[in-house]
KOLLOMAR-53102 format. One record per residue (C-alpha): residue number from 1; residue in three letters; x, y, z. Coordinates in steps of 0.1 Angstrom, whole numbers, plus 5000, padded with zeros to 4 digits. Each point is the difference from the previous one (the first is absolute). Example, Ala and Ser with C-alpha at 12.3 -4.5 7.8 and 13.67 -1.06 7.14 Angstrom:
<sites>
+-----+------+------+------+------+
! seq ! type !    u !    v !    w !
+-----+------+------+------+------+
!   1 !  ALA ! 5123 ! 4955 ! 5078 !
!   2 !  SER ! 5014 ! 5034 ! 4993 !
+-----+------+------+------+------+
</sites>
This chain:
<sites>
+-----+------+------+------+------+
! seq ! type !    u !    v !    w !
+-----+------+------+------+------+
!   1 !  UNK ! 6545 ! 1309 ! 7452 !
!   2 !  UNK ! 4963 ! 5009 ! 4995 !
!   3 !  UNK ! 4970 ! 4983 ! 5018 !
!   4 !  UNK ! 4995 ! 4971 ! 4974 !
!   5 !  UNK ! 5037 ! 4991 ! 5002 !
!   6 !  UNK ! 5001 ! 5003 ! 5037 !
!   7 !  UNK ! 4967 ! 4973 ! 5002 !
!   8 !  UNK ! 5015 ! 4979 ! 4978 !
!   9 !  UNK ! 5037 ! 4998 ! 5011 !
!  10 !  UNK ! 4998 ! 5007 ! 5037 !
!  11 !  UNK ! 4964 ! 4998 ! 5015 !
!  12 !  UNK ! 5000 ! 4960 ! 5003 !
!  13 !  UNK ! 5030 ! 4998 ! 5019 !
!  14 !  UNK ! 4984 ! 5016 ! 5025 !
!  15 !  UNK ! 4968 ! 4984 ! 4995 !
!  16 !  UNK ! 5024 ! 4965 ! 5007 !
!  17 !  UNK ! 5018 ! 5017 ! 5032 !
!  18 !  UNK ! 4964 ! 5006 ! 5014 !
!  19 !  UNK ! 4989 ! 4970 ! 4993 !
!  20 !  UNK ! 5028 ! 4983 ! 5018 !
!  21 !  UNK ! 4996 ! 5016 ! 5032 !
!  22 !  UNK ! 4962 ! 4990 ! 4996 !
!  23 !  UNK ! 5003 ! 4968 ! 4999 !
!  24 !  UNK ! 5030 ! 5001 ! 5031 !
!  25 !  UNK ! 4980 ! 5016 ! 5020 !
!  26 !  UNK ! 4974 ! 4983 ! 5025 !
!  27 !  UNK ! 4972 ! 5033 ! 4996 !
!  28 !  UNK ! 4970 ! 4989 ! 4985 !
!  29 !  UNK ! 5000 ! 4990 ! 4968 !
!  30 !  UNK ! 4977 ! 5012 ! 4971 !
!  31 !  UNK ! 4980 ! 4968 ! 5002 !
!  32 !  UNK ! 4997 ! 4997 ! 5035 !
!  33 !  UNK ! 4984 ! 5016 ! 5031 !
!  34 !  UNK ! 4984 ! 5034 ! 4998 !
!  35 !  UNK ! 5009 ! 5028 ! 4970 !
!  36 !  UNK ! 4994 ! 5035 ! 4997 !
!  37 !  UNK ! 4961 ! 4990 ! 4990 !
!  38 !  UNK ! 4996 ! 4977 ! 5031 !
!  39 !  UNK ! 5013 ! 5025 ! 5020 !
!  40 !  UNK ! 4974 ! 5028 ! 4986 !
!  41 !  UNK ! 4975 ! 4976 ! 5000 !
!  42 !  UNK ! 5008 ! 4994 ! 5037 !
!  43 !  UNK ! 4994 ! 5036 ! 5003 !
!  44 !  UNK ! 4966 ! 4998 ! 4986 !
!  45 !  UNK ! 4988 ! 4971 ! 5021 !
!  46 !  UNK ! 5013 ! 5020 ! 5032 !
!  47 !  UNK ! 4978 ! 5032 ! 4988 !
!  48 !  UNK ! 4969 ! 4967 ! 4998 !
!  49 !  UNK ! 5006 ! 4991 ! 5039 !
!  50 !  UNK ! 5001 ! 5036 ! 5012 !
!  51 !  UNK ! 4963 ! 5007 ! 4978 !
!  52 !  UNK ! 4987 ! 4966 ! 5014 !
!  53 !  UNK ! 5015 ! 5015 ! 5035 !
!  54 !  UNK ! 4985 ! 5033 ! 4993 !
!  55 !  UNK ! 4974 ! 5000 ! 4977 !
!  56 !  UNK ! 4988 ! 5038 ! 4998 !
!  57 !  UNK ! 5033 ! 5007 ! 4996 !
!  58 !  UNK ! 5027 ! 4982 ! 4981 !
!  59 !  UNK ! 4976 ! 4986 ! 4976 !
!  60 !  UNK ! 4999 ! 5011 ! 4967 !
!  61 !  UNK ! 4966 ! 5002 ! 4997 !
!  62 !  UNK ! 4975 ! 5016 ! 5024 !
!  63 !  UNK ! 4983 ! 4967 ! 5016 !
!  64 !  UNK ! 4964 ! 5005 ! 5012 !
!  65 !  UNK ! 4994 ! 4985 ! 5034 !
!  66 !  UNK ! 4976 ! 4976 ! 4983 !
!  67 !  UNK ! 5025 ! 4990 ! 4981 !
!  68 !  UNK ! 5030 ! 4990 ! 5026 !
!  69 !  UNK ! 4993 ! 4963 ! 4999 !
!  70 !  UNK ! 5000 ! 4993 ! 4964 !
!  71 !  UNK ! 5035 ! 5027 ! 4998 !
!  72 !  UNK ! 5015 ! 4980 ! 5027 !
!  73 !  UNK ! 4996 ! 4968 ! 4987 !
!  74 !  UNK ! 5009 ! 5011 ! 4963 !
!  75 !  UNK ! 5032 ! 5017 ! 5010 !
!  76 !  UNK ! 5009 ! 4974 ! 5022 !
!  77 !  UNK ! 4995 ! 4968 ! 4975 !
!  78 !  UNK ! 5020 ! 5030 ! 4977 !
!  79 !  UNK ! 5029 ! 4999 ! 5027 !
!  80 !  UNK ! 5003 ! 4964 ! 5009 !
!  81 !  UNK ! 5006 ! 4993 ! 4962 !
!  82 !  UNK ! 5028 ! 5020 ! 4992 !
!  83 !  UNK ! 5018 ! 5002 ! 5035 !
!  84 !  UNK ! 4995 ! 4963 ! 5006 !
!  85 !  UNK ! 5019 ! 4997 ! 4962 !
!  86 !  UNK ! 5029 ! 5024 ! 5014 !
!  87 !  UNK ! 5002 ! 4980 ! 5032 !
!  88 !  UNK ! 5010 ! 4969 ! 4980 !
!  89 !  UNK ! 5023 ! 5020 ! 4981 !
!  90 !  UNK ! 5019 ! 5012 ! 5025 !
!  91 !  UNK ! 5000 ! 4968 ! 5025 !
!  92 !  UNK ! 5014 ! 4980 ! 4971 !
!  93 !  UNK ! 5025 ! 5021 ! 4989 !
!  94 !  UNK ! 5009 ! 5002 ! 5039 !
!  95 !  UNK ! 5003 ! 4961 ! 5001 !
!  96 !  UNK ! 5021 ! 5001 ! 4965 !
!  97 !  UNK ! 5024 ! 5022 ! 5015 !
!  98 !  UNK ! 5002 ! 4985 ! 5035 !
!  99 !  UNK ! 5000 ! 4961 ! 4982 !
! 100 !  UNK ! 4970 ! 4989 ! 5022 !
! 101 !  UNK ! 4985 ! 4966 ! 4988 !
! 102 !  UNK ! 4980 ! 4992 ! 5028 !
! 103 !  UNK ! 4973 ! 5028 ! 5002 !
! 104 !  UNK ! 4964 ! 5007 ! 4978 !
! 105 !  UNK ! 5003 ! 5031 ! 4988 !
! 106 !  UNK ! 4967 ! 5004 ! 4987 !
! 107 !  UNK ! 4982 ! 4986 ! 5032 !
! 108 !  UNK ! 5022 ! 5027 ! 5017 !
! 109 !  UNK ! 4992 ! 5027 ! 4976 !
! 110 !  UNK ! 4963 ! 4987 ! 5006 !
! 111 !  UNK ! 4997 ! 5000 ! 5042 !
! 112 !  UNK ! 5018 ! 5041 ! 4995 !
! 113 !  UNK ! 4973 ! 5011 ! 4982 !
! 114 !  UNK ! 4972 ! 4983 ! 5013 !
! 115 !  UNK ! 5019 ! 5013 ! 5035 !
! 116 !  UNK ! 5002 ! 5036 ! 4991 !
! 117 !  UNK ! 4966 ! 5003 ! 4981 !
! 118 !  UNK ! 4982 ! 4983 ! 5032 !
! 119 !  UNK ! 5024 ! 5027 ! 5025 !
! 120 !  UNK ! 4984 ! 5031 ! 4976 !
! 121 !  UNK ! 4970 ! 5002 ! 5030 !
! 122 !  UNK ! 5024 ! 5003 ! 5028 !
! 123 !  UNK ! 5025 ! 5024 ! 4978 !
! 124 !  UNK ! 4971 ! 5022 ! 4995 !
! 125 !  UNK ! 4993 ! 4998 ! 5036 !
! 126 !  UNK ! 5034 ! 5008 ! 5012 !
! 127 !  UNK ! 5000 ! 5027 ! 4981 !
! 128 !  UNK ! 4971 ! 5020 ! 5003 !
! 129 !  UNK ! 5020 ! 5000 ! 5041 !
! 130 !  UNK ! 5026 ! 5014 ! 4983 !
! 131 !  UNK ! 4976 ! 5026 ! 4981 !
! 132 !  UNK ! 4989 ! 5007 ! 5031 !
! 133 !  UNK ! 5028 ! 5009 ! 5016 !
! 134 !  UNK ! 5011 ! 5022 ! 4971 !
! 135 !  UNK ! 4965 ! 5018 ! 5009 !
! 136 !  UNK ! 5003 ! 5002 ! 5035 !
! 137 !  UNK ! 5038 ! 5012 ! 5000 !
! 138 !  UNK ! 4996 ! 5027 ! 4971 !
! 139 !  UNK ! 4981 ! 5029 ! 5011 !
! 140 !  UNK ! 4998 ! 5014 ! 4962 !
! 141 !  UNK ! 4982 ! 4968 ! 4993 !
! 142 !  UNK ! 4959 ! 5008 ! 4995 !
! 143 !  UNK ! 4991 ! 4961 ! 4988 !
! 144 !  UNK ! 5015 ! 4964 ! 4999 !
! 145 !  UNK ! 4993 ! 5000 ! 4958 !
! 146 !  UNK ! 5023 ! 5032 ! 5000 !
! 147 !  UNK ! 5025 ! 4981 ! 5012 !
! 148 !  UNK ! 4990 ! 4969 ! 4977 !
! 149 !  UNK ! 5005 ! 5024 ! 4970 !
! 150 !  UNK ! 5028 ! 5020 ! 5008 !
! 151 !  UNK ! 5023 ! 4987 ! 5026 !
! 152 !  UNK ! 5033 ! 4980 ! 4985 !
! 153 !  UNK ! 5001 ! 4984 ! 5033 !
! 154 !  UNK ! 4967 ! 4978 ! 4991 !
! 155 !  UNK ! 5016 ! 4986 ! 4969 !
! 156 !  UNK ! 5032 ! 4997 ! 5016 !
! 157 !  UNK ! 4986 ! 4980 ! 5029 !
! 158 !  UNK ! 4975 ! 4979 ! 4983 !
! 159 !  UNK ! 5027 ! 4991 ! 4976 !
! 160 !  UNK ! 5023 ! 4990 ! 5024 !
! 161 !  UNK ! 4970 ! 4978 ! 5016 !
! 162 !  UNK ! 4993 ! 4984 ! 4971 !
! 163 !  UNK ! 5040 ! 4994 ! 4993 !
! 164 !  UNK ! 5005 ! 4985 ! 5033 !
! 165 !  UNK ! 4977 ! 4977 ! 4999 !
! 166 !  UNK ! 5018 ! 4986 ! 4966 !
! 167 !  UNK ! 5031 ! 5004 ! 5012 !
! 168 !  UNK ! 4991 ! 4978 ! 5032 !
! 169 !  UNK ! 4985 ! 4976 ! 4978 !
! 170 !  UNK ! 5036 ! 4996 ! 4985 !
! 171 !  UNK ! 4986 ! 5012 ! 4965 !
! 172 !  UNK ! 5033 ! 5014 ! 4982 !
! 173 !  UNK ! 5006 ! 5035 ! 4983 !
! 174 !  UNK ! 4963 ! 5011 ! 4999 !
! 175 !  UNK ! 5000 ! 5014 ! 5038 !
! 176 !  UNK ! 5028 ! 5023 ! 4992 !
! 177 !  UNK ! 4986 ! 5012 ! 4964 !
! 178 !  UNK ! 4973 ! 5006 ! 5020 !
! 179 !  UNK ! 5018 ! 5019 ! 5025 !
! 180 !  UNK ! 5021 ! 5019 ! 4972 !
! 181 !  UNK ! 4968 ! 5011 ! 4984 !
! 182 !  UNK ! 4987 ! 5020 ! 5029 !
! 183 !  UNK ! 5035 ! 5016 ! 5009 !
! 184 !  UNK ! 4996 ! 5016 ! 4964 !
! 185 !  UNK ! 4965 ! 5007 ! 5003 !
! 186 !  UNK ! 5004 ! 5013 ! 5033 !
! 187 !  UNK ! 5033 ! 5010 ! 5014 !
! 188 !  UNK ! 4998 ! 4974 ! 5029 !
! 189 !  UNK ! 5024 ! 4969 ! 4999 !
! 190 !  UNK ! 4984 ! 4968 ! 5024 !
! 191 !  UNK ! 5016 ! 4972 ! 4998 !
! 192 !  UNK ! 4978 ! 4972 ! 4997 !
! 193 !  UNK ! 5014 ! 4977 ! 5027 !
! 194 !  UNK ! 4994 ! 5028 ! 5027 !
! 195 !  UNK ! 4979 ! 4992 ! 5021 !
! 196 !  UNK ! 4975 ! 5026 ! 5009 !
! 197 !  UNK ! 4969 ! 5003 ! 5027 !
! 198 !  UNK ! 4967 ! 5014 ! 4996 !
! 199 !  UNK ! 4994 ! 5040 ! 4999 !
! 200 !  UNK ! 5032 ! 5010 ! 4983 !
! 201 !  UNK ! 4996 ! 5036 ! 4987 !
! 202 !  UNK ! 5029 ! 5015 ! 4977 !
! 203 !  UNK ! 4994 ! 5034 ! 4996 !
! 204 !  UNK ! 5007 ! 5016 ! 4971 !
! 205 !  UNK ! 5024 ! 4976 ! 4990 !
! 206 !  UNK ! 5028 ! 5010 ! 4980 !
! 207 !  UNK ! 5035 ! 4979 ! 5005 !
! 208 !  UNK ! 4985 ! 4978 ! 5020 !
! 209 !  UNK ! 5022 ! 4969 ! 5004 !
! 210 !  UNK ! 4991 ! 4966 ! 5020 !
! 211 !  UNK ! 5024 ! 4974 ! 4995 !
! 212 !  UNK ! 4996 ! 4963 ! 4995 !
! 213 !  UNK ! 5005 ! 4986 ! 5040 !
! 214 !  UNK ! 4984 ! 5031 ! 5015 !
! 215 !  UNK ! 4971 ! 4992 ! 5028 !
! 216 !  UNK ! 4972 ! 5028 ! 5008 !
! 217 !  UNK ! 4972 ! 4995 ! 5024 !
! 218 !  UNK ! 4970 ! 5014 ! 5003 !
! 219 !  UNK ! 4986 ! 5035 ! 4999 !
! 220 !  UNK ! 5033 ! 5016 ! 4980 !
! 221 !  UNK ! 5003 ! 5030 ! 4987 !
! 222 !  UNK ! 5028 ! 5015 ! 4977 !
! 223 !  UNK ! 5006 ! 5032 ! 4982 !
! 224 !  UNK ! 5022 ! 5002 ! 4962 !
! 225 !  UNK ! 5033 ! 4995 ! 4998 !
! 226 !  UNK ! 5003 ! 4975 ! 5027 !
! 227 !  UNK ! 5025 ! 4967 ! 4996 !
! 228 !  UNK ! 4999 ! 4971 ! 5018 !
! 229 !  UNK ! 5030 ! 4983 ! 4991 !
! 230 !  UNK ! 5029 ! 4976 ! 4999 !
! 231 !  UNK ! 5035 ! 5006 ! 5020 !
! 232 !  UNK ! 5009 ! 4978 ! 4966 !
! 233 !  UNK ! 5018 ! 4971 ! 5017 !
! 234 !  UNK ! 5032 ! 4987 ! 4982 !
! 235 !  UNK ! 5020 ! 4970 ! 5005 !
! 236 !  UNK ! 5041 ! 4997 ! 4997 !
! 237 !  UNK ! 4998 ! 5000 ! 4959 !
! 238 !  UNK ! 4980 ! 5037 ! 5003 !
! 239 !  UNK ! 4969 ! 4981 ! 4990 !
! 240 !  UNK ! 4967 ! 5010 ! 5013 !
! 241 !  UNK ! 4990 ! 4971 ! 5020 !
! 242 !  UNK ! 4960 ! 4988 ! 4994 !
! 243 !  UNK ! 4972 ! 4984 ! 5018 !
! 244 !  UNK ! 5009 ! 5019 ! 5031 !
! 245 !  UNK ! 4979 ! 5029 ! 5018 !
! 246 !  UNK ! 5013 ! 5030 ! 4984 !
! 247 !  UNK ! 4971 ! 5025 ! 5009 !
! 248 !  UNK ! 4985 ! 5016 ! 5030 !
! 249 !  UNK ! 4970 ! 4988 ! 5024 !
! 250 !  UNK ! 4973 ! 5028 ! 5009 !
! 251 !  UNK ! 4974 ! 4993 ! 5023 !
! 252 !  UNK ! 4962 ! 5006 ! 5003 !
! 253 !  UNK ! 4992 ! 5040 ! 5002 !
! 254 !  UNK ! 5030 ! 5015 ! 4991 !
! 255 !  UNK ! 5004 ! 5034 ! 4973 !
! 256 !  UNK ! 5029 ! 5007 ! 4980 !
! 257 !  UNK ! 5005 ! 5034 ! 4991 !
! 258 !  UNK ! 5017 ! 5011 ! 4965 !
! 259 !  UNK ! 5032 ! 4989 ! 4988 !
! 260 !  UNK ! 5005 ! 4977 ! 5028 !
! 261 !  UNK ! 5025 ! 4970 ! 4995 !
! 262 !  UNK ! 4999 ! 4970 ! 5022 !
! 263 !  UNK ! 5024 ! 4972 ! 4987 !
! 264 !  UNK ! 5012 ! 4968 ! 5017 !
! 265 !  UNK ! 4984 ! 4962 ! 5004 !
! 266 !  UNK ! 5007 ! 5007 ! 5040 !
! 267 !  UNK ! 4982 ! 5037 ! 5000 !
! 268 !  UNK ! 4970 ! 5000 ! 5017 !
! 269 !  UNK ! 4973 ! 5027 ! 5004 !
! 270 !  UNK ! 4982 ! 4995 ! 5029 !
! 271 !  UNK ! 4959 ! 5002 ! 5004 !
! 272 !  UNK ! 4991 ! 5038 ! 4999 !
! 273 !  UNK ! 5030 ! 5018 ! 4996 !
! 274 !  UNK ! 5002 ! 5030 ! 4977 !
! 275 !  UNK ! 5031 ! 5005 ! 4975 !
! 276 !  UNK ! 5004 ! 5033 ! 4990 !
! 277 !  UNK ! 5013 ! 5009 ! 4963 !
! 278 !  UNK ! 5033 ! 4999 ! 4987 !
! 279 !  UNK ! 5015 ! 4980 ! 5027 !
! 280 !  UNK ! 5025 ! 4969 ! 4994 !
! 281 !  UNK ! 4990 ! 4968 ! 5020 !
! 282 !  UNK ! 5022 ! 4972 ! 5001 !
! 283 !  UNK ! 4989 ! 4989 ! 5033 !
! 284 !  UNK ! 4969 ! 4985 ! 5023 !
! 285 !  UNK ! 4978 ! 5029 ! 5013 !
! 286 !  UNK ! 4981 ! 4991 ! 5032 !
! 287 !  UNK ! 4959 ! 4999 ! 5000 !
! 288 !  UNK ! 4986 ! 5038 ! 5002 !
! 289 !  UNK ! 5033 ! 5017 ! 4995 !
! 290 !  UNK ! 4999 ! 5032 ! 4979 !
! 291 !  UNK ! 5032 ! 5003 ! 4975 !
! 292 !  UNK ! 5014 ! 5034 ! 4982 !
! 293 !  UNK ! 5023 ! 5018 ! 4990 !
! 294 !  UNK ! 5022 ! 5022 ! 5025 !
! 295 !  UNK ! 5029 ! 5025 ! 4988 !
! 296 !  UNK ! 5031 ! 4995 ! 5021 !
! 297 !  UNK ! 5037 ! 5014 ! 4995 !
! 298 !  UNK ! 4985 ! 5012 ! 4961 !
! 299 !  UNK ! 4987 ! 4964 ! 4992 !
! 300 !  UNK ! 4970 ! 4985 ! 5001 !
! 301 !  UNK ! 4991 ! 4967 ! 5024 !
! 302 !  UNK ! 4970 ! 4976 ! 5005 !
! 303 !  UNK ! 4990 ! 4999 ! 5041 !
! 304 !  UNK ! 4975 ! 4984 ! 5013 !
! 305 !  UNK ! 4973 ! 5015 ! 5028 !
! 306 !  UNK ! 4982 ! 4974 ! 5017 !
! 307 !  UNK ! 4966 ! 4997 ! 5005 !
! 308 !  UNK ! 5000 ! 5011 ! 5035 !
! 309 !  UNK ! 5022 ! 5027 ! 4999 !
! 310 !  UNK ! 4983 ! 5019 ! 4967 !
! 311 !  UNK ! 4963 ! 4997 ! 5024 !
+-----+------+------+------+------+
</sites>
């Protein structure tokens, strides 16, 4: 059978078999929600909010100082169009799917935007602390617009701030898109429902992972490679069980050292201990406790110095 024969005779049954399991399935349908444009176009309005957040850097075009106030308020009008259309998208398509009669989508879709376009001051704010504390934990590091430019760690972490804010405002799929896009760009995975304090540094970055119930204080500091994760709670059917605490607490001050995993909705870290890298944590460390690695009987074992006893 050549290729013509093969189109003609066999190619629309499976066109019809696909089409089937389409329309089955409850994914998101080509009329409906966000497609591979919204999503790339979700993209491009993220790359917007980081050159309104840093306008030397992110923007496309050099902006003259003279100039900031007339860039700001272009880009921004720019940005509340086309996120505040995706907004409505996506809350619609939620309330579709979840049969909701009783809610305004677009006055929702309206009070997120306006919410997270008003909270771009105090983003910016929060993270020049966290630029900060990038230059005042690096040693390599000669000036904070170094870092701006070429630590993954800033886009990582004012994606995620932007993202959270979304995803508290109950705005659907865009937080996580959001989220995705700086995992590719950048090698670090944030959830956006963590919830993160002021002056978090991630140093160089790569395989970072910070899961969705995940709580970190102020004044953290991680290296690559580092997962704070789930113990990945199942119930009696094997099913992972949702809307629990899944991922570990670390408190204010405390450094995490490469290749580190801390797992468990019950593990806490407490203020200023040190974990060393390539330990195993599935349990509460007490404040100031150092954590590493100690070969016994040919294996290795996390054990944990206090405070007092390491000074």
């Amino acid at each position: 059978m050549n290729l013509n024969e093969w189109m003609n005779k066999r190619l629309p049954a499976v066109v019809d078999a696909l089409e089937r399991t389409i329309q089955q399935t409850t994914d998101v349908q080509v009329e409906d929600g966000l497609d591979l444009a919204g999503r790339n176009e979700i993209y491009a309005i993220l790359d917007d909010i980081l050159a309104v957040l840093f306008p030397g850097c992110y923007s496309r075009e050099k902006v003259w100082r003279e100039e900031v106030n007339f860039f700001l308020a272009d880009m921004l009008r720019h940005i509340s169009f086309k996120l505040g259309k995706h907004i409505r998208e996506v809350f619609r398509y939620r309330c579709r799917k979840d049969n909701c009669t009783t809610c305004n989508c677009d006055e929702r879709a309206g009070e997120a935007l306006m919410q997270l376009i008003e909270a771009l001051p105090s983003i910016r704010a929060l993270l020049m602390e966290d630029i900060q504390a990038a230059f005042d934990g690096d040693p390599a590091a000669q000036y904070t617009d170094e870092i701006i430019l070429s630590y993954p760690c800033v886009e990582a972490i004012a994606t995620y701030r932007i993202a959270h804010l979304l995803y508290k405002l109950g705005v659907p799929i865009i937080p996580r898109i959001m989220a995705e896009r700086a995992h590719s760009q950048t090698g670090i995975d944030i959830h956006p429902g963590a919830e993160i304090g002021p002056r978090f540094f991630i140093d160089h970055g790569t395989g970072v992972v910070i899961g969705e119930t995940c709580r970190i204080g102020k004044n953290v500091k991680i290296y690559q490679g580092v997962t704070l994760g789930a113990l990945s709670p199942f119930d009696k059917e094997g099913n992972p069980r949702k809307g629990e605490k899944r991922h570990p607490d670390i408190e204010d001050d405390v450094i995490i050292y490469a290749n580190a995993t801390i797992l468990g909705g019950r593990t806490v870290i407490g203020k200023g201990a040190v974990i060393g890298g390539n330990t195993w944590i599935t349990r509460s460390v007490p404040p100031g406790a150092h954590v590493y690695n100690k070969a016994k009987n040919g294996e290795t074992k996390p054990e944990i110095e206090s405070e007092s006893a390491s000074t």
